[in-house]
C-alpha positions in Angstrom: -73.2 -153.1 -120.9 -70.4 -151.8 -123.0 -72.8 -152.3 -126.2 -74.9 -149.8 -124.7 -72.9 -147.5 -123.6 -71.0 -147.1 -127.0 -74.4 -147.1 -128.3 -75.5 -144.1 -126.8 -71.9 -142.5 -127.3 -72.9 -142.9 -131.3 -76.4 -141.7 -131.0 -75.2 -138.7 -128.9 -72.4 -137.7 -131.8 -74.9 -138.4 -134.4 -77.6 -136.2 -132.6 -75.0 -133.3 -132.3 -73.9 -133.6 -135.7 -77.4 -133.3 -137.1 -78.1 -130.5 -134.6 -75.0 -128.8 -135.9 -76.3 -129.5 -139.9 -79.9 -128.6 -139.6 -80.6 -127.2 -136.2 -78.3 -125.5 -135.3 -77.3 -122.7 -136.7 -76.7 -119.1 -135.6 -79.7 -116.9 -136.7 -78.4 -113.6 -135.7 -76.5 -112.0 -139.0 -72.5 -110.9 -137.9 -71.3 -107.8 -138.8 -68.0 -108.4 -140.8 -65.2 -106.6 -138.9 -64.0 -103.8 -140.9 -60.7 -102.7 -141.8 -59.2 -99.8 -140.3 -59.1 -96.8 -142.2 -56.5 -94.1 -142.4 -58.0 -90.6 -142.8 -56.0 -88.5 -144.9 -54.3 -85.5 -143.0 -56.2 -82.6 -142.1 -55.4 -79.6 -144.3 -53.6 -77.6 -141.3 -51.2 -80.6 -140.8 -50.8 -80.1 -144.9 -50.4 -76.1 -144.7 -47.7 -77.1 -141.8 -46.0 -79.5 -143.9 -45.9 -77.6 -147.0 -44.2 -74.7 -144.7 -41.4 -77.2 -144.0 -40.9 -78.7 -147.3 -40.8 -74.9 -149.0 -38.6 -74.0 -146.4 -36.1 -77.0 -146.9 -36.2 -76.5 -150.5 -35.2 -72.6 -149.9 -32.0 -74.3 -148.1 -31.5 -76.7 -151.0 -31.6 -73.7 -153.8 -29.1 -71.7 -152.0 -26.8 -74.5 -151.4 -27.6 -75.2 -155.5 -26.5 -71.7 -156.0 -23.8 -72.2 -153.5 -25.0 -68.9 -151.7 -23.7 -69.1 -147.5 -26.0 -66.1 -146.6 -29.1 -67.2 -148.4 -28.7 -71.1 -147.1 -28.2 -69.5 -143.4 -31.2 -67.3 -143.8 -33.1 -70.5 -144.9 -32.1 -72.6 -142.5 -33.5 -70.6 -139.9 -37.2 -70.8 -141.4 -36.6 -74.3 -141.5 -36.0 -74.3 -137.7 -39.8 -72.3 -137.5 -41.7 -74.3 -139.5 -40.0 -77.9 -138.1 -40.5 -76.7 -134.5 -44.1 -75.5 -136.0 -44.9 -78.8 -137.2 -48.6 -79.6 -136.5 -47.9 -83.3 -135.5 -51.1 -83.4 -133.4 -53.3 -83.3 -136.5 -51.7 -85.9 -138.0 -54.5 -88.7 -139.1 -54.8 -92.3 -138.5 -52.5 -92.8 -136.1 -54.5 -94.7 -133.2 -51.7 -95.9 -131.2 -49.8 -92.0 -131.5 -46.5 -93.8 -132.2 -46.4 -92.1 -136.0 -46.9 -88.8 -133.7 -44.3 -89.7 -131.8 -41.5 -90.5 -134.6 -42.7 -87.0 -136.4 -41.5 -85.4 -133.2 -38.4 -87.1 -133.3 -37.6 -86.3 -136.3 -38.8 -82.7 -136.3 -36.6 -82.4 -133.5 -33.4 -83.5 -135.1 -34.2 -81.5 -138.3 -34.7 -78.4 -135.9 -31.1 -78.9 -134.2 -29.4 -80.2 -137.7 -30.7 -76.8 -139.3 -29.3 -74.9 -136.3 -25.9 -76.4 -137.0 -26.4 -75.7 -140.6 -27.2 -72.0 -139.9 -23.9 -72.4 -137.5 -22.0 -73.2 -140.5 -18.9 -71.7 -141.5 -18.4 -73.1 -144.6 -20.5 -73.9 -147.8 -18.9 -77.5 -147.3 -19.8 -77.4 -143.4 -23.6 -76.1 -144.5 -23.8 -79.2 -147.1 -22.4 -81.8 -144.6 -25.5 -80.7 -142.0 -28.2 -80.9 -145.2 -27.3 -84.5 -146.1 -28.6 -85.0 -142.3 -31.9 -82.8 -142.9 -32.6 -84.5 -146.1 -32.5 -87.9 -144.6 -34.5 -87.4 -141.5 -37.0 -85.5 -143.9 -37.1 -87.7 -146.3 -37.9 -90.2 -143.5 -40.3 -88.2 -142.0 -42.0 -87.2 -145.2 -42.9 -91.8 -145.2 -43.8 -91.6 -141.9 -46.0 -89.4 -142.3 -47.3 -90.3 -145.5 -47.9 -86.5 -146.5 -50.7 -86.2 -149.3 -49.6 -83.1 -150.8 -47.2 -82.7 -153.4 -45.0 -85.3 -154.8 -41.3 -85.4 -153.3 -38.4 -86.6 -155.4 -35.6 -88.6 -154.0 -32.4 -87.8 -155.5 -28.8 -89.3 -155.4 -25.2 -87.6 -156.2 -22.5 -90.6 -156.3 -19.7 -88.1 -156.0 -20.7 -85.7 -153.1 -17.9 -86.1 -149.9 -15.7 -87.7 -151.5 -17.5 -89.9 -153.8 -19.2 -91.4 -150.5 -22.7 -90.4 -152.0 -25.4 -88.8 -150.7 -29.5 -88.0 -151.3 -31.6 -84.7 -151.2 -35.2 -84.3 -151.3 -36.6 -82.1 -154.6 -40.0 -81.3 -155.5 -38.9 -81.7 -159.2 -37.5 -84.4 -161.3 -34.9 -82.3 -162.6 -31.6 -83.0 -160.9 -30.3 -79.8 -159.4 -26.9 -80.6 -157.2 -26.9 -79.1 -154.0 -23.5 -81.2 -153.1 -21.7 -79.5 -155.8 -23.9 -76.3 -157.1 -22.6 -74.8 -160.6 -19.4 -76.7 -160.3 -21.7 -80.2 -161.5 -25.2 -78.8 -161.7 -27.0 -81.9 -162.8 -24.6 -84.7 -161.1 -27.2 -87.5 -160.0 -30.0 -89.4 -160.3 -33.9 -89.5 -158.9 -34.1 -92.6 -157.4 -37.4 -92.8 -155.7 -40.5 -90.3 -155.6 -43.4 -90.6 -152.4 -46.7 -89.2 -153.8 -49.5 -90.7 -151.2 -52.0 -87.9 -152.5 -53.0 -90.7 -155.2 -54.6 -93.7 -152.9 
């Protein structure tokens, strides 16, 4: 009786695995899941975006020329076009947490640029840019804005030999830590250009 019984258990595994060899195979073709693709950003979110980076480079070039009226006069475009920030036509972002971190960090850049428009000082105006040109620069990733290309750029002397980074849309060092006093102090230390997938 036991002969049997393991006999049958063989000719059942046997019968399935020749099933599964010749017999049994699926007919109907799978589609391959796809990967998912990230649009690029719709040319309003671009417009929007190039508003903010033209008007955060209009802070940096009067800080460069060490120029209180001109940076406070900047600053407050950079206010508009930050709170003016299209972040709802931002592409490829199914899950709207990217949406979410742009309006983060569009809010802090509004209320850092407020401060810097506050600003007293050309040392209290600088102090509030470092700020901006982080949470830009950061934003800028985020984002992963396909216009222009962005330079990263690094002073090893500003506050106090502390350091700190600024966002230029050229290669060419211009200091807005120190202006005329050392023009070309620093380094470009990273560059975001997503227009080239």
């Amino acid at each position: 009786m036991k002969k049997l019984i393991i006999g049958i258990l063989v000719l059942g595994v046997a019968g399935l695995i020749a099933w599964k060899l010749w017999g049994g195979k699926d007919e109907t073709p799978r589609e391959k899941q796809k990967p998912v693709a990230i649009a690029d950003n719709t040319s309003a979110f671009n417009q929007s975006y190039d508003q903010l980076l033209n008007a955060y480079y209009a802070v940096k070039d009067a800080l460069v020329a060490s120029d209180t009226a001109k940076a406070t006069a900047a600053a407050q475009q950079l206010i508009g076009a930050s709170d003016g920030l299209k972040v709802n036509e931002i592409q490829g972002d199914s899950t709207g947490m990217i949406k979410e971190t742009a309006k983060s960090y569009t809010a802090n850049i509004s209320t850092t640029a407020k401060a810097l428009a506050d600003g007293k000082t050309l040392d209290d105006k600088r102090k509030q840019f470092e700020m901006i040109a982080d949470g830009l620069w950061q934003l800028t990733r985020t984002v992963k804005y396909d216009g222009q290309k962005v330079y990263w750029q690094y002073c090893p002397m500003a506050f106090n030999d502390k350091g700190a980074y600024w966002m230029s849309d050229t290669a060419v060092v211009l200091n807005p830590y120190f202006g005329d006093q050392m023009l070309h102090c620093g380094t470009t230390e990273d560059s975001l250009d997503y227009s080239k997938k």
